[in-house]
C-alpha positions as CSV (number, residue, x, y, z in Angstrom):
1,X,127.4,100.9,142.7
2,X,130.5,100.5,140.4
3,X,134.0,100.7,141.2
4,X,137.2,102.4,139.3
5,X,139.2,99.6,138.5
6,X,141.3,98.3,141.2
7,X,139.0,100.0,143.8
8,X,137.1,98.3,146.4
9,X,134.0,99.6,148.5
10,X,135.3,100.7,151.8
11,X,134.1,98.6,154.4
12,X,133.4,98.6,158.2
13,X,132.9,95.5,160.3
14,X,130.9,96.7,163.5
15,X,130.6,93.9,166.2
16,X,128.2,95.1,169.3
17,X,129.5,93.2,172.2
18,X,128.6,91.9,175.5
19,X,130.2,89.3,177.3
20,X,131.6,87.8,174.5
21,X,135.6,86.9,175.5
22,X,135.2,83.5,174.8
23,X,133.6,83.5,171.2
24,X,135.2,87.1,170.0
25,X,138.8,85.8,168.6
26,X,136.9,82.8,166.5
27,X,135.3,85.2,165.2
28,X,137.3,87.7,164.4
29,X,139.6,85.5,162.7
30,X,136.9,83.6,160.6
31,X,136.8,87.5,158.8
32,X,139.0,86.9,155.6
33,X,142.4,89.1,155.3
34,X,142.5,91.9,153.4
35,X,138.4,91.9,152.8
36,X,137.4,94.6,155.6
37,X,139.6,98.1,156.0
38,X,138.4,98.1,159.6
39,X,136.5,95.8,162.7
40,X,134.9,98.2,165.6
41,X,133.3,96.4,168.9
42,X,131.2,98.6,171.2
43,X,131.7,97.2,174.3
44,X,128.1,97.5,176.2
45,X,130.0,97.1,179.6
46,X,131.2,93.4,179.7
47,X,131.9,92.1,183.1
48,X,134.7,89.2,181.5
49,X,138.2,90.2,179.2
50,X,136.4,91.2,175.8
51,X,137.7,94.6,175.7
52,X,140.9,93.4,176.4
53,X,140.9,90.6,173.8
54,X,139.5,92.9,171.5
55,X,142.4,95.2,171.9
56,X,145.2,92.6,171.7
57,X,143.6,91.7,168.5
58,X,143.7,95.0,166.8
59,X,140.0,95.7,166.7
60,X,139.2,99.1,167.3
61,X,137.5,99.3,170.7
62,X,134.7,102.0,172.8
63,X,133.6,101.3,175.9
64,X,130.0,102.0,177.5
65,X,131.0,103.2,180.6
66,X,127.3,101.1,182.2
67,X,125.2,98.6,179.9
68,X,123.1,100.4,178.0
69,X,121.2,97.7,175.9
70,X,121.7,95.7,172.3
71,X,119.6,98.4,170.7
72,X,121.9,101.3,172.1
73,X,125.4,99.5,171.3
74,X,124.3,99.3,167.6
75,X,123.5,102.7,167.6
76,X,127.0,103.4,168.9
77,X,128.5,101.2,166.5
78,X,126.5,102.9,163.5
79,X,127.5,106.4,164.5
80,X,131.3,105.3,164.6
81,X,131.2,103.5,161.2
82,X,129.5,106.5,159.7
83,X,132.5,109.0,161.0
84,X,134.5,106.9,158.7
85,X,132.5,107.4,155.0
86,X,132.2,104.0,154.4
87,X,130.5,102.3,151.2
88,X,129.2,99.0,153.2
89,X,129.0,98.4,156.9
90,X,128.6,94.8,157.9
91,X,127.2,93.8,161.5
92,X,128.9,90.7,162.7
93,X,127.5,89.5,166.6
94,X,131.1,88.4,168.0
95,X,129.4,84.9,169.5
96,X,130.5,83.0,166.4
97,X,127.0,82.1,165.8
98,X,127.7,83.4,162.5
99,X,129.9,82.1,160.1
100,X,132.4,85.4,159.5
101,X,134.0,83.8,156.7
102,X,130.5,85.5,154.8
103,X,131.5,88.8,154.9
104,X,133.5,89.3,151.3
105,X,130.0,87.7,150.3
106,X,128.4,90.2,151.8
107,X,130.4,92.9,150.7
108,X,129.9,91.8,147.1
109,X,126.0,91.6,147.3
110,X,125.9,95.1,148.5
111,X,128.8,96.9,146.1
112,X,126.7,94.9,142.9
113,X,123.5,97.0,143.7
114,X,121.8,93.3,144.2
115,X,120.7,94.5,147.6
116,X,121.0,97.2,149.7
117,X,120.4,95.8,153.4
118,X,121.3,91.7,153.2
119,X,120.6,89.2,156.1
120,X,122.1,86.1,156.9
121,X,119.6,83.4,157.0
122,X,120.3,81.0,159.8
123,X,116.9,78.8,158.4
124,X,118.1,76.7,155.4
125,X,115.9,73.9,156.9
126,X,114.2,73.0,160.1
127,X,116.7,70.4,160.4
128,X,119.2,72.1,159.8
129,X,118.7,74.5,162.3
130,X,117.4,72.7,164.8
131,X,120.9,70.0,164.7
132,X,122.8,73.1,164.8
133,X,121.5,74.0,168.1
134,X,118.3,76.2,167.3
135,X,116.2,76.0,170.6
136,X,112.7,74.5,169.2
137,X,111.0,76.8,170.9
138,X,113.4,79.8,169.3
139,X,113.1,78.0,165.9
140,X,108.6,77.9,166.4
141,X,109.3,81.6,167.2
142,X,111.8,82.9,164.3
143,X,109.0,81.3,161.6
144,X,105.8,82.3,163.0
145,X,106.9,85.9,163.4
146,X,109.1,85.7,159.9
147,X,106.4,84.7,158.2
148,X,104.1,87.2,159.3
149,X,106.1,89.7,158.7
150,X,106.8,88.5,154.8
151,X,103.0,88.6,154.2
152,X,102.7,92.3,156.4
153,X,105.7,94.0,154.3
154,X,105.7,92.4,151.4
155,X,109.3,90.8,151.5
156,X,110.4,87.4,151.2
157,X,113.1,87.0,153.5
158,X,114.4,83.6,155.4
159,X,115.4,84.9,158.7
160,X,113.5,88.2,159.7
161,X,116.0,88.0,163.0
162,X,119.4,87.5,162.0
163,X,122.7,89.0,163.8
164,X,124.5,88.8,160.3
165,X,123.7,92.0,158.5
166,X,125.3,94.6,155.9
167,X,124.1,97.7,154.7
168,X,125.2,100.4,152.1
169,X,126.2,103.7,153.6
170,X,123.4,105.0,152.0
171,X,120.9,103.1,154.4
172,X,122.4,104.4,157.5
173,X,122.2,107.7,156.3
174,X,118.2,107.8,155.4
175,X,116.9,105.5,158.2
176,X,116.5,107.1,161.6
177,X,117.7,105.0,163.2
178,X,118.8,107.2,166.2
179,X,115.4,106.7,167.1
180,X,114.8,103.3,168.0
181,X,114.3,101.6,170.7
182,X,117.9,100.7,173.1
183,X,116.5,97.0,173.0
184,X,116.2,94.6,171.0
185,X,113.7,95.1,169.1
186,X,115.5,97.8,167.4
187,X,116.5,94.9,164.6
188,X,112.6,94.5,164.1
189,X,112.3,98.2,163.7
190,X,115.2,98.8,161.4
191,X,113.8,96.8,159.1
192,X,110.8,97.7,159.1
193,X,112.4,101.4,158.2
194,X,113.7,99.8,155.7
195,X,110.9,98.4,153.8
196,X,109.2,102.1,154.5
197,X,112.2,103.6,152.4
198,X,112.1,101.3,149.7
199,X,115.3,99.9,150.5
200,X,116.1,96.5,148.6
201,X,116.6,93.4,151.1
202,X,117.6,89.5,150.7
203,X,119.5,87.8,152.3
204,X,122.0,84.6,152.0
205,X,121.9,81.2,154.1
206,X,124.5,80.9,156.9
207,X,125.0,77.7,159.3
208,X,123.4,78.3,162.7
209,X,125.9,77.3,165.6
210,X,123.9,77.5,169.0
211,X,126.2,76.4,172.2
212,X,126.4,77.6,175.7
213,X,129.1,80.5,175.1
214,X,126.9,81.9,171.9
215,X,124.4,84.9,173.4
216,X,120.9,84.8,173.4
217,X,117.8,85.7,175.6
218,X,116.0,84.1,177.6
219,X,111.9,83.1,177.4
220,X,110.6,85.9,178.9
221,X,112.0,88.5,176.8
222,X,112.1,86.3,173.9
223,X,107.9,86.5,174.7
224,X,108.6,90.8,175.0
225,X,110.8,91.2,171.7
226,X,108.1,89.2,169.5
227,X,105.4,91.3,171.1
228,X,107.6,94.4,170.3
229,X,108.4,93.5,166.4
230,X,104.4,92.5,165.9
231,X,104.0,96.4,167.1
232,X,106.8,97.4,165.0
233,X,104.5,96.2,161.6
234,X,101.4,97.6,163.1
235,X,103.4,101.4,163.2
236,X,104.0,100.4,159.7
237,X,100.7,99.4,158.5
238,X,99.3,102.6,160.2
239,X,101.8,104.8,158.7
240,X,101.1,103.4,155.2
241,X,97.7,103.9,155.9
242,X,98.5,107.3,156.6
243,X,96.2,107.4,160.1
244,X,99.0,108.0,162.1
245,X,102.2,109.2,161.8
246,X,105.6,107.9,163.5
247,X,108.8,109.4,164.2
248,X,110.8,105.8,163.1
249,X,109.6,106.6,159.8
250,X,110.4,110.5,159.7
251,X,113.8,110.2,157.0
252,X,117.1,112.3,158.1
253,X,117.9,112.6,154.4
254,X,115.9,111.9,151.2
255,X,115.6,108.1,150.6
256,X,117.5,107.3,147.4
257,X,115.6,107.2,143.7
């Protein structure tokens, strides 16, 4: 998509949050001035000071009154973003896993017609990763399931599982995404929408910071959310095959060309 001259894509910065006081300010301030017209954290019901912080910082905040899951903030985050008729809405996770200082790069990708969802890929190299703080376990995990779904969808993607992601308006608008799951897995699934509707993805490397204040899950749901994706691709492959049929893949507008 081009731009009249001095015009810039309008763009959104959505954070989902949870818990996330002592990471959210490095964050925020890693997002160059000037690049985003607005940052929006859904609060999924923290028990520390990140609505607070988030407030004295300028963000615009909304509160879940009672945690209603990663999957569920995003969707709370989308529908805001969308209320504003943005161009590009970039999801930042505020646990400065992700280096923020991206996002103009981002922004760019997306505004050039390059790409129309872009990932941050946290998997330059094994060692990379894994010195940046990659759990080895999280790391045997990420490529396993990233590589399967590469050869299942057809993409070839770094990081299937990245928390650094932008989309064009236009995305939001045709996936339904209203209808995914309120857990995690609702990345997976997104993505997988996206391949349905012919969206164009890549993605960009971004250093991987893993330390005790960054969020992530724990073994046994780590076990859940991989079983869940792997499920996500089947609905895929038995949509394409046209033997069932799925409501994640029923469009809310016509997808685009």
């Amino acid at each position: 998509m081009w731009y009249p001259a001095g015009a810039m894509p309008k763009t959104i910065v959505v954070m989902p949050a949870y818990n996330a006081e002592a990471t959210l300010e490095a964050t925020y301030r890693d997002i160059p001035g000037g690049s985003v017209d607005e940052v929006i954290l859904v609060d999924d019901a923290s028990r520390d000071n990140t609505v607070a912080l988030a407030r004295d910082l300028g963000i615009t905040v909304i509160e879940h009154e009672r945690n209603q899951g990663y999957g569920a903030n995003q969707k709370t985050c989308y529908r805001a973003a969308l209320e504003r008729d943005p161009d590009v809405v970039i999801m930042v996770h505020p646990d400065y896993q992700y280096d923020a200082r991206l996002v103009p790069v981002f922004v760019e990708f997306l505004e050039l017609g390059i790409c129309d969802v872009l990932l941050g890929s946290r998997i330059r190299t094994r060692r990379e990763a894994l010195r940046g703080g990659m759990p080895p376990y999280k790391y045997l995990a990420n490529r396993v399931l990233t590589t399967f779904e590469n050869i299942a969808l057809g993409q070839n993607l770094g990081d299937f599982h990245s928390g650094f992601r932008g989309y064009t308006a236009q995305v939001l608008k045709t996936i339904p995404w209203q209808r995914n799951s309120d857990d995690f897995v609702f990345d997976s699934q997104f993505l997988v929408q996206a391949v349905h509707f012919g969206f164009r993805m890549g993605d960009v490397p971004v250093p991987v910071r893993y330390f005790s204040e960054a969020s992530s899950i724990d073994f046994p749901r780590s076990v859940k959310y991989g079983l869940q994706t792997v499920w996500a691709v089947g609905q895929y492959a038995l949509q394409k095959s046209r033997l069932f049929r799925f409501g994640l893949f029923e469009a809310k507008e016509a997808p685009p060309g």
